[in-house]
N, C-alpha and C positions, 0 to 999 in steps of 0.2 A: 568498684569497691563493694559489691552485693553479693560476692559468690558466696560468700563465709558467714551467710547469715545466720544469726542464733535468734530464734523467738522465745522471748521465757515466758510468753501467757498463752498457754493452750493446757485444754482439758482434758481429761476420759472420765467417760461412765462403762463400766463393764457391760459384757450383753446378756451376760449374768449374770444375778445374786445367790450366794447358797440363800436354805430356808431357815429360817430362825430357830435358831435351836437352845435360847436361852429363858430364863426362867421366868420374865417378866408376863405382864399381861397389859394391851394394849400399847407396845412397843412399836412407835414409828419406824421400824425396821424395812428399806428399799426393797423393789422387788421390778422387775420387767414384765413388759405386757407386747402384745403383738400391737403392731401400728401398718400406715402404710409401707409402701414397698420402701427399703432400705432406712428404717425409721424405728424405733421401739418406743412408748411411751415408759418413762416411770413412777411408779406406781411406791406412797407413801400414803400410809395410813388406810387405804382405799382408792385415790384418789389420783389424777393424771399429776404430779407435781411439770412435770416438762416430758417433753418430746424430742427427743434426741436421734441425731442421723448416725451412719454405721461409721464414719468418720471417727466417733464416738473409741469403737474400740478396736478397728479394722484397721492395721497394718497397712495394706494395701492401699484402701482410701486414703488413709491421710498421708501414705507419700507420696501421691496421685496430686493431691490436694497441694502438699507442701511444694511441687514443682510446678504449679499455678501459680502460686502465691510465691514465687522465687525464694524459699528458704532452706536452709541447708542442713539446718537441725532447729528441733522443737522440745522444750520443756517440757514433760507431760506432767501434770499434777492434779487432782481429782477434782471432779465438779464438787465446788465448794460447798451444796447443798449434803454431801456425802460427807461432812469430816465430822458429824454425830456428838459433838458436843453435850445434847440434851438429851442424850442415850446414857442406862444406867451404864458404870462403865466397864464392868464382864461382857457386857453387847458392844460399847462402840469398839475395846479392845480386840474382837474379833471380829468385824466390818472393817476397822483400820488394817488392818495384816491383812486381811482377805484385800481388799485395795490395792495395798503396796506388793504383792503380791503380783497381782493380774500386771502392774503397773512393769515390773519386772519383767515379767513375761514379753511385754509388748518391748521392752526396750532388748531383750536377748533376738528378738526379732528381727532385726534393725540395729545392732550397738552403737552404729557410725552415724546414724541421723538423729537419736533419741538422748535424753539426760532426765532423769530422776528427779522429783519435789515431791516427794510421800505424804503422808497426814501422820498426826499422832494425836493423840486424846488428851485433850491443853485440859480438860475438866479438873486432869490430876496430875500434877505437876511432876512426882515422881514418874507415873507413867510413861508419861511424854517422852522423859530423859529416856528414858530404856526402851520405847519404840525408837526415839532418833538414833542412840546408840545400834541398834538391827539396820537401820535406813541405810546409815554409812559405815557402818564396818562387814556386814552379811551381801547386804543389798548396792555397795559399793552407790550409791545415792550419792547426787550433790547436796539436798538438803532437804528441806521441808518446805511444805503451802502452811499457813495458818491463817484462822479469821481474824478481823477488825478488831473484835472483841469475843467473848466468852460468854454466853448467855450472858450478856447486857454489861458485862465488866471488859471495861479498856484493856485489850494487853499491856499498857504500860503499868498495871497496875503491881503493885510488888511480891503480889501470889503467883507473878508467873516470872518472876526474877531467876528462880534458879533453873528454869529450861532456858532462860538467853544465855545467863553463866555458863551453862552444858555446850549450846550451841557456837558459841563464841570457843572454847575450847577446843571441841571438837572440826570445827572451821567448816558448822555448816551453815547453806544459805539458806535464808528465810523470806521468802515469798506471803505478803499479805496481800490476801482478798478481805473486797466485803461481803457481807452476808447477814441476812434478816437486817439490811440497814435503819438504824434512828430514822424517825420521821417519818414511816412509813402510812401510820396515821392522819398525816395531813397531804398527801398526794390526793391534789384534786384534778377527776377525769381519769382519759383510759389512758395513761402515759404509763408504764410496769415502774418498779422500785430499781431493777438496773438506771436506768434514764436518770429519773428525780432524785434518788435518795444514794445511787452510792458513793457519787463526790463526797459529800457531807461525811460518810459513816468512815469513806481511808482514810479522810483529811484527821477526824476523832482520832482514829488509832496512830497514826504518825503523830499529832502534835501530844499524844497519852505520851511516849515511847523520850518523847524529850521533853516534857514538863515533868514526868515521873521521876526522871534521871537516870534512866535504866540505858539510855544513850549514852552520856555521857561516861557511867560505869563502866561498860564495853564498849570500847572506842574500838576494837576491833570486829565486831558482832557484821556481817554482813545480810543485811537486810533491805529488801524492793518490795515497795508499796506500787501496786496496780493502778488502771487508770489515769498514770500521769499521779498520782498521789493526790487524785479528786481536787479537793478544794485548797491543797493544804499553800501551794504557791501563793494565791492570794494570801493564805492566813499567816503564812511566818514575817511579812514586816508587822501586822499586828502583837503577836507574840514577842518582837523585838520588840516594840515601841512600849507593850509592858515589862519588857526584863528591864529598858531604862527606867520608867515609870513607876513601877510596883517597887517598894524594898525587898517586899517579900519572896518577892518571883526573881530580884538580880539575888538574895542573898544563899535562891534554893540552885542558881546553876551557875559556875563558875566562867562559862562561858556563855557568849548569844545564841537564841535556839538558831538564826539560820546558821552557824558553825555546826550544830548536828543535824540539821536537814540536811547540809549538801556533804552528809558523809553518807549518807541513805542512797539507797537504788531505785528507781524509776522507769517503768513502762511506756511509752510513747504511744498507748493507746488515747488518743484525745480530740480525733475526729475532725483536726482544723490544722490546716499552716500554723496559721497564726496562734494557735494554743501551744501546737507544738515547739516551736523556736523561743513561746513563752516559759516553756518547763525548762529547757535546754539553758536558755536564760536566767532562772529561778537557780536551778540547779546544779550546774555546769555539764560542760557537754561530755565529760567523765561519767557522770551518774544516772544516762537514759539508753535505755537498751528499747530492742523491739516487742514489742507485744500485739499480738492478734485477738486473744481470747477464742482463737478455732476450736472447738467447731460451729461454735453458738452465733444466734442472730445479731447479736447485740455486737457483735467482733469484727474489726476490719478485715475484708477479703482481698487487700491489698496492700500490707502493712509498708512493703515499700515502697507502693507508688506516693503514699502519705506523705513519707519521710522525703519524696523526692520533688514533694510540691510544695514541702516546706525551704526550699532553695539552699540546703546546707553547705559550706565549702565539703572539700573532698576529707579534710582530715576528722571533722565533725561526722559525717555519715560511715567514715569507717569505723568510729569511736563506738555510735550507736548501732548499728549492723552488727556489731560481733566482738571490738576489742572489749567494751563495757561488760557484755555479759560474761565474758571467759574470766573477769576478775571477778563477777558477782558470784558465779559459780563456781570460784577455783577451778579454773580445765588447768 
């Protein structure tokens, strides 16, 4: 039941950036630098932000990669550190297109193994709509990557209402990562902010997205939260137990938030059996698809052998192998 796998969490970083050509001064604007053999570091602000292997933006590598790792197609959607948010927005405007661009390129490369998640610049709400509108209709995209949050405001919050409305119309899919997670200030020791702090920061953005209401509003909206949705399985009988509890919280949603968790999509990146069959449980076995995070350290290099030590019957592993994500991403 593994032939037809679809991974919806893998990355690119190009193996180049153009050079900044816009007007600011002191613009965190990416940039490539030479590393060891098949490796580039990049380079923000000055400074080595990560290291990244040719996997990165090599064709070649990463179908090499993807017939290791048994999968049959791969999401590509940018290293999250690149969706430029805190970029004035005539720069992250052309960083984005420059992105979705190369992104394109790699998937005309390949058409039959690769599928589309772009970026667009959430900063500016109209923006975004008319990057996503190129994504899928120019750039024939399934949909979009977005962050947790926005420079430190929850996507649920209702300045970014009318890119769901857009994306819900337009019937694209919406891929959240985290990125610069909460808490990052209280990580004690050498454990990085992937490990400690990005449960915490998807869990944020998924229970933002149904306490906002912005769930409920587009009950057709198709949107997967990463990591398994970090923390949030723990968190939504909580958030039950106050929409019984609170008047104020049953009288802001018409329904129980786990009713809009388990319309949400989910990654089965979670590192354990036992977390895994927890999410599947949490979630239903409708709403968890495969995720790897390739090419990064932090990513399972065996996204099936996970799902197959999580003892699943045979209709559950087809579910999550490839029927789950062909709905998440309209194929």
């Amino acid at each position: 039941m593994t032939t037809d796998c679809i991974d919806i969490h893998t990355h690119i970083v190009p193996e180049n950036f153009p050079a900044y050509a816009g007007k600011g001064r002191d613009v965190p604007w990416p940039s490539m630098a030479e590393a060891q053999a098949c490796h580039r570091h990049v380079m923000i602000s000055g400074k080595v932000y990560r290291t990244v292997s040719d996997g990165s933006w090599s064709v070649p590598r990463r179908i090499e990669a993807m017939g290791e790792m048994r999968v049959a197609r791969q999401v590509l959607s940018p290293m999250p550190e690149l969706l430029s948010y805190w970029l004035p927005l005539e720069d992250a405007k052309a960083l984005i297109r420059y992105l979705n661009e190369q992104i394109a390129e790699m998937i005309a490369l390949a058409p039959d193994r690769f599928i589309g998640l772009g970026a667009v610049p959430l900063q500016d709400a109209d923006s975004a709509v008319r990057e996503l509108e190129y994504l899928m209709q120019r750039l024939k995209f399934s949909g979009v990557e977005i962050a947790s949050h926005v420079n430190g405001v929850s996507i649920g919050d209702p300045r970014f209402e009318p890119f769901f409305a857009a994306a819900e119309k337009m019937g694209a899919a919406i891929f959240v990562h985290a990125l610069r997670p909460a808490g990052q200030d209280r990580i004690v020791g050498a454990f990085i902010e992937q490990a400690v702090c990005f449960p915490g920061d998807i869990a944020l953005a998924a229970a933002s997205m149904i306490t906002g209401g912005i769930a409920a509003r587009h009950p057709a909206l198709r949107i997967a939260f990463s990591h398994g949705g970090g923390a949030l399985s723990i968190l939504v009988p909580r958030l039950v137990r106050a929409w019984h509890a609170v008047p104020k919280a049953k009288e802001s949603l018409a329904e129980s938030p786990a009713v809009y968790a388990k319309r949400f999509f989910y990654d089965a990146l979670v590192f354990s059996p036992a977390a895994t069959r927890f999410v599947i449980d949490s979630f239903g076995a409708s709403q968890v698809c495969v995720g790897s995070d390739y090419p990064f350290a932090m990513g399972d290099p065996d996204p099936l052998g996970s799902l197959e030590q999580a003892g699943l019957d045979a209709a559950t592993l087809a579910a999550v192998t490839s029927a789950n994500a062909r709905r998440f991403l309209g194929l």
